[in-house]
PASEBA-1860 file (N, C-alpha, C; in nm, 3 decimals):
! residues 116
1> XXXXXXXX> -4.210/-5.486/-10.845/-4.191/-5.584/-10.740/-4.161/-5.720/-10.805 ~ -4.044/-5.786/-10.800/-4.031/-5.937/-10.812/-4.011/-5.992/-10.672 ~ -3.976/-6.157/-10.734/-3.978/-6.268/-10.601/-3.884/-6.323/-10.670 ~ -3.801/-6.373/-10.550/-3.748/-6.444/-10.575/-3.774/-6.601/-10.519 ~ -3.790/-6.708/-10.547/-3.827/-6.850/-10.491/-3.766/-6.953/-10.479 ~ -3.788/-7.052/-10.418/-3.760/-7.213/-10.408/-3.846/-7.281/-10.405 ~ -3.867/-7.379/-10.445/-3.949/-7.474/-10.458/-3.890/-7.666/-10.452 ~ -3.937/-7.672/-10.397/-3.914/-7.806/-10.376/-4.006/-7.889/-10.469
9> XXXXXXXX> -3.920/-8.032/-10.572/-3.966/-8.092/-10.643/-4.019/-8.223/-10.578 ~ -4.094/-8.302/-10.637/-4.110/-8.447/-10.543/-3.959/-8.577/-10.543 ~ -3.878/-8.525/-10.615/-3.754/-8.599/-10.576/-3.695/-8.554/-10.507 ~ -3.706/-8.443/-10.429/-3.657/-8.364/-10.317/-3.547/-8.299/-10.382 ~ -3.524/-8.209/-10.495/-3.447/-8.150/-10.539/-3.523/-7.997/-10.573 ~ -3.399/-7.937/-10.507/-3.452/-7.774/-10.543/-3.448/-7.717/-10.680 ~ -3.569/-7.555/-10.700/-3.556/-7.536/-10.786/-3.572/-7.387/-10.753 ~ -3.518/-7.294/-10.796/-3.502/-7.152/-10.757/-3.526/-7.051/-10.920
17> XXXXXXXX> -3.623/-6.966/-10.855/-3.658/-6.891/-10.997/-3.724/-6.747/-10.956 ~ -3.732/-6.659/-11.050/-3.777/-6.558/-10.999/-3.896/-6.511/-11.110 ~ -3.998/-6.415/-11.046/-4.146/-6.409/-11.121/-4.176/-6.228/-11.071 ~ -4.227/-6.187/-11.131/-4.323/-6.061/-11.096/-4.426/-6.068/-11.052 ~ -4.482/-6.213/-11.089/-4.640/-6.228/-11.059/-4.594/-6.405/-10.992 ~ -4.585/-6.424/-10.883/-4.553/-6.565/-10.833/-4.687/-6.650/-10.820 ~ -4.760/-6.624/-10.805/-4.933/-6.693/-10.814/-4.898/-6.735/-11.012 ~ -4.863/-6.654/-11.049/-4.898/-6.696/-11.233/-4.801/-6.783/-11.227
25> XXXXXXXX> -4.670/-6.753/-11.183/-4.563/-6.853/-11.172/-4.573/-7.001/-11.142 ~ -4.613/-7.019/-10.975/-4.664/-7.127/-10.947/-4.747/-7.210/-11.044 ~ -4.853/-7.168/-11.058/-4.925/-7.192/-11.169/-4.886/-7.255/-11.317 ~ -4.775/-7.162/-11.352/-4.733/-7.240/-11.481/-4.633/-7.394/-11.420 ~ -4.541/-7.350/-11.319/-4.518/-7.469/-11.240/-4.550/-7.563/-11.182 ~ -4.680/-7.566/-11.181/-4.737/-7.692/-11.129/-4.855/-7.726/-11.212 ~ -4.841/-7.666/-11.314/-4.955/-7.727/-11.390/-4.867/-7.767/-11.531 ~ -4.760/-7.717/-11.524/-4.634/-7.769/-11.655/-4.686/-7.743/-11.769
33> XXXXXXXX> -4.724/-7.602/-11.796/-4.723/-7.511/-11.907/-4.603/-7.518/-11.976 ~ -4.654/-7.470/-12.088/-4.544/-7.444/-12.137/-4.408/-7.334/-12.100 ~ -4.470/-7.218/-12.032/-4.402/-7.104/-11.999/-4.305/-7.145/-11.888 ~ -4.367/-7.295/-11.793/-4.274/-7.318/-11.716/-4.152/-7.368/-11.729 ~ -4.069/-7.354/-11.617/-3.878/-7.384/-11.665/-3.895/-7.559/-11.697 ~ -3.818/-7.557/-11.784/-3.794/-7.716/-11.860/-3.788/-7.796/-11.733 ~ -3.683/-7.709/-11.643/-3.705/-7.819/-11.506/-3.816/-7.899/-11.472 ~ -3.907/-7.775/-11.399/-3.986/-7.827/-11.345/-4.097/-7.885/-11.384
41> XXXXXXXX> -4.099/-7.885/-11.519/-4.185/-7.959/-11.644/-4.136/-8.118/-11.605 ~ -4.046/-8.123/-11.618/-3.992/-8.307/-11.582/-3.979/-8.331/-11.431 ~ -3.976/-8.234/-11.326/-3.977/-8.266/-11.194/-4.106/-8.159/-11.119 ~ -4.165/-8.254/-11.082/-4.282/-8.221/-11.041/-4.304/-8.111/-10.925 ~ -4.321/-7.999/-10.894/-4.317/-7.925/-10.793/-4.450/-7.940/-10.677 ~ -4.368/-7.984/-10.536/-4.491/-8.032/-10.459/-4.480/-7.936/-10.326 ~ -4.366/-7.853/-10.329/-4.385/-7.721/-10.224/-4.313/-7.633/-10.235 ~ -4.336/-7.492/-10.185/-4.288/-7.353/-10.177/-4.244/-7.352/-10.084
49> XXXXXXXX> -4.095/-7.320/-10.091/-4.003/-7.355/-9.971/-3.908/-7.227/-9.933 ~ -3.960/-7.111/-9.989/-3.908/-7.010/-9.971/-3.944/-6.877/-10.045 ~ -3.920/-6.738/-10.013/-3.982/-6.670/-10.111/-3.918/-6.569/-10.065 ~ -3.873/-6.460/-10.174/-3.855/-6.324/-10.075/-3.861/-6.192/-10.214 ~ -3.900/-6.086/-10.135/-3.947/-5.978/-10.210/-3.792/-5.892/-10.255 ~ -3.831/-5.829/-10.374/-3.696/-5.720/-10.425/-3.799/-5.637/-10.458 ~ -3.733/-5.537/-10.525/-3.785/-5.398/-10.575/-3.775/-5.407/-10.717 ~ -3.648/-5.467/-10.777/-3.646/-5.496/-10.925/-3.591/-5.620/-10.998
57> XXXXXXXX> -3.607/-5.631/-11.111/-3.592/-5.762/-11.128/-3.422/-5.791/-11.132 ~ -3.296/-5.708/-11.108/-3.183/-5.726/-11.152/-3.182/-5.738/-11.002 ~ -3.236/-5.697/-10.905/-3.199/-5.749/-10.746/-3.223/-5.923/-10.729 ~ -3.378/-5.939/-10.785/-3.447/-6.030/-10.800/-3.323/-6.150/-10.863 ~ -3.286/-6.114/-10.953/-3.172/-6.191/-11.062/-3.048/-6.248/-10.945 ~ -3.004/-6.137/-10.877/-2.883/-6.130/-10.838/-2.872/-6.259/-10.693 ~ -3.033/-6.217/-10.641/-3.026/-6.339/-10.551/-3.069/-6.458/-10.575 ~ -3.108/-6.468/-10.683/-3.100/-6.618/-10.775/-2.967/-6.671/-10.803
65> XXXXXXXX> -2.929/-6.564/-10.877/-2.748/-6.617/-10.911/-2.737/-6.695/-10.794 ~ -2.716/-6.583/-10.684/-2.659/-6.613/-10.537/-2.703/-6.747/-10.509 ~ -2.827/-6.790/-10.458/-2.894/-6.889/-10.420/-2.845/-7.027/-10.480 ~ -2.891/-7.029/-10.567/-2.868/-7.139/-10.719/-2.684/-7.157/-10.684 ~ -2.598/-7.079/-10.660/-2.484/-7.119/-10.628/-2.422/-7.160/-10.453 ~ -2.523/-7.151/-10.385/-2.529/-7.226/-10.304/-2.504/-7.381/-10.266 ~ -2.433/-7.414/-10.184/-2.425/-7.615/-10.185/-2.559/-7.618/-10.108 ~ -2.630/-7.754/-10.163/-2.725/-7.796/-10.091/-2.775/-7.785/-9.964
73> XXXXXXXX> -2.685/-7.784/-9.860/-2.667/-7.813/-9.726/-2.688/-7.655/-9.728 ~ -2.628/-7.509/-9.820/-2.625/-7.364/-9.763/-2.781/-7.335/-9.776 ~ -2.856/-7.397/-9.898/-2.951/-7.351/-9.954/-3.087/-7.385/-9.830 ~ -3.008/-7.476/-9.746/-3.158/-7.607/-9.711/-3.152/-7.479/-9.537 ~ -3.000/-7.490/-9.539/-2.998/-7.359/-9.419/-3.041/-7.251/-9.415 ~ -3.055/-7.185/-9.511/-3.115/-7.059/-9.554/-3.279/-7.087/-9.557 ~ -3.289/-7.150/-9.623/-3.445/-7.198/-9.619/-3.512/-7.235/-9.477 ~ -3.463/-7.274/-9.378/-3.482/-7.307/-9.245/-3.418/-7.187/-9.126
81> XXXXXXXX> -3.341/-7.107/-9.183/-3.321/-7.011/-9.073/-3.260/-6.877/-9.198 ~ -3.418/-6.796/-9.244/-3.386/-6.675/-9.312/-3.314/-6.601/-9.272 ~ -3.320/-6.648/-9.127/-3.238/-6.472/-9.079/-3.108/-6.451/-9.100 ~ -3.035/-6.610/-9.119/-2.899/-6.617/-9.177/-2.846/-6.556/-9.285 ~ -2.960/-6.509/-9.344/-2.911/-6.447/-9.507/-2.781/-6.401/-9.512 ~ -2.759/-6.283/-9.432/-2.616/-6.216/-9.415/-2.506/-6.288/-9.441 ~ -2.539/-6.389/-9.292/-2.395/-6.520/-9.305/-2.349/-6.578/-9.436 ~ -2.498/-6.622/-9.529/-2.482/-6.738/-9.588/-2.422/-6.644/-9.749
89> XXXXXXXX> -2.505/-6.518/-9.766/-2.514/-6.453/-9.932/-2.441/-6.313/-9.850 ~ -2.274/-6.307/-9.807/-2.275/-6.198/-9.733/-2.222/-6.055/-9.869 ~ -2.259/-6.116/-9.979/-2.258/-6.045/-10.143/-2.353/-5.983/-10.146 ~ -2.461/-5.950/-10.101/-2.569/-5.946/-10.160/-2.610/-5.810/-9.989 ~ -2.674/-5.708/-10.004/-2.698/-5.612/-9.926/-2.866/-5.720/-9.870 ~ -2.882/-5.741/-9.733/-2.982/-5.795/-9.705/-3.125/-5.696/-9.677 ~ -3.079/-5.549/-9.676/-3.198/-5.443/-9.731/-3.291/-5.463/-9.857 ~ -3.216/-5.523/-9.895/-3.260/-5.502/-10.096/-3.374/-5.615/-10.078
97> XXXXXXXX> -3.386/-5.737/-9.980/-3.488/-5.804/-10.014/-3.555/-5.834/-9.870 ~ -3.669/-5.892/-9.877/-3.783/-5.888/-9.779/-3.822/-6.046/-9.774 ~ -3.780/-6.155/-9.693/-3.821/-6.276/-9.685/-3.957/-6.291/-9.632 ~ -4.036/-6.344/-9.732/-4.191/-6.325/-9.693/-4.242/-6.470/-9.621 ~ -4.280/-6.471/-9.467/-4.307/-6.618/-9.409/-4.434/-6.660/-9.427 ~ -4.466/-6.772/-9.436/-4.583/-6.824/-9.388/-4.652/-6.877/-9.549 ~ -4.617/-6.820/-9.628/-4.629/-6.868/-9.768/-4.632/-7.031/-9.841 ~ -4.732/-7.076/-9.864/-4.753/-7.205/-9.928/-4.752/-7.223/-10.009
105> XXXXXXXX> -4.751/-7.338/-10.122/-4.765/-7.400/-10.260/-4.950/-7.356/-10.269 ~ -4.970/-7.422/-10.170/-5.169/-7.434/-10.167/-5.225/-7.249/-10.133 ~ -5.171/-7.223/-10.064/-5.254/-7.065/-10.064/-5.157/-6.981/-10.182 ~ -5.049/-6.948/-10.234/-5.007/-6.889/-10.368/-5.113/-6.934/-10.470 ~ -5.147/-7.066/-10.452/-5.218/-7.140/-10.561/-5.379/-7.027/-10.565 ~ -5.433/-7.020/-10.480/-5.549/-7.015/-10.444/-5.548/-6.880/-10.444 ~ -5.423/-6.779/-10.444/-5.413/-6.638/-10.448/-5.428/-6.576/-10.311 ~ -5.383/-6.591/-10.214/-5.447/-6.544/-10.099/-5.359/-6.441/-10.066
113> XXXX> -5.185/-6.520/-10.058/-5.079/-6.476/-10.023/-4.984/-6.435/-10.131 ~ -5.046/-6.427/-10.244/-4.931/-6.349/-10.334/-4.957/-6.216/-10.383 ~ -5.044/-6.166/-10.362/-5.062/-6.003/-10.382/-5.027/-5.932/-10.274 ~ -4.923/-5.820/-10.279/-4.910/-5.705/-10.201/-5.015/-5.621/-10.178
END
């Protein structure tokens, strides 16, 4: 099982990444480990702004590519109306992943909502 994510930095710039374990992820991301992306080491991550489940990590990959090549305005749409996926990534089979709602920066943190 991977994730794929977004995260919103405190300059209001996105950051999209994918994890097996998204609680460890977060974690190295907001506490600016070393393991975390250089990004978000210099831009501070202050919310989880999206999340969605694959089966493997080359699905996981593929809707990163996808995402990350998104214009701002596709990414912020997608993030505000999942169900668009089709419209927005119509590359990408919308079976292959599972948009998980209700998901926070503060409960991933705390482990509540990141175990299957």
């Amino acid at each position: 099982m991977y994730y794929t994510y977004v995260v919103r930095c405190a300059d209001g710039s996105l950051y999209t990444g994918i994890a097996a374990d998204l609680q460890r992820r977060m974690r190295q991301h907001t506490g600016k480990l070393p393991a975390a992306a250089k990004y978000t080491r210099s831009h501070s991550v202050v919310a989880l702004e999206g999340v969605w489940r694959s089966a493997d990590r080359q699905s996981a990959s593929r809707l990163e590519y996808a995402i990350k090549h998104l214009p701002r305005e596709k990414k912020l749409l997608l993030l505000r109306e999942p169900q668009r996926f089709a419209q927005l990534l119509p590359k990408l089979s919308e079976e292959d992943y599972t948009y998980i709602s209700g998901i926070t920066l503060e409960l991933c943190l705390e482990g509540t909502v990141c175990e299957d």
